[in-house]
C-alpha positions, 0 to 999 in steps of 0.5 A: 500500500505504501508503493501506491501513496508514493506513486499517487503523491507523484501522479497527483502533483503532476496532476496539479502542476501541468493541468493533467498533463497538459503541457507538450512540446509544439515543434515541427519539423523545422522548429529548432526553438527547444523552448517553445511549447503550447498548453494543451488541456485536451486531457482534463476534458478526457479525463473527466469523461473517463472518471464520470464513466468509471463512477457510474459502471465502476469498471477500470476500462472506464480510464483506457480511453483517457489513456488511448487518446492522451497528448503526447505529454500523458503518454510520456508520463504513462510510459515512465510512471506505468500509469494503467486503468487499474492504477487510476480506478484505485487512486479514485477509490483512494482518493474520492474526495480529492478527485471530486474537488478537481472538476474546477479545473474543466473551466 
């Protein structure tokens, strides 16, 4: 149970401190600017959809399509965290409260 608090501090303060995940470099192919990037908030509407459908079915498959249409910013993160549907569902059982507070961050 400790694995999962430390992997939930680190999800939920990247949550918090990228608009969940929302951050991804805006190169093309012949951008050379490292430092140029774009919010994008594609992610939290998505994940929203996806926590919505999970709290209604209860069924962890609810967060798969937040995880398949990600940003190339939640792919990264689910690529070096080994963010799954089941992690998420149970951070959601963990942590309903605090998940239930962040629907401001839709607007």
């Amino acid at each position: 149970m400790r694995r999962l608090g430390m992997k939930c501090c680190v999800f939920v303060a990247t949550f918090l401190a990228v608009g969940v995940f929302a951050v991804e470099p805006a190169f093309s192919d012949s951008d050379t600017d490292e430092t140029a990037s774009r919010y994008r908030y594609d992610d939290i509407g998505r994940f929203f959809l996806s926590y919505d459908r999970f709290l209604q079915t209860g069924d962890e498959s609810a967060f798969q399509s937040y995880l398949d249409e990600g940003t190339t910013g939640l792919g990264d993160f689910q690529e070096q965290f080994a963010l799954t549907p089941d992690y998420l569902a149970e951070t959601v059982r963990t942590y309903p409260a605090f998940f239930g507070s962040l629907r401001n961050l839709e607007s």
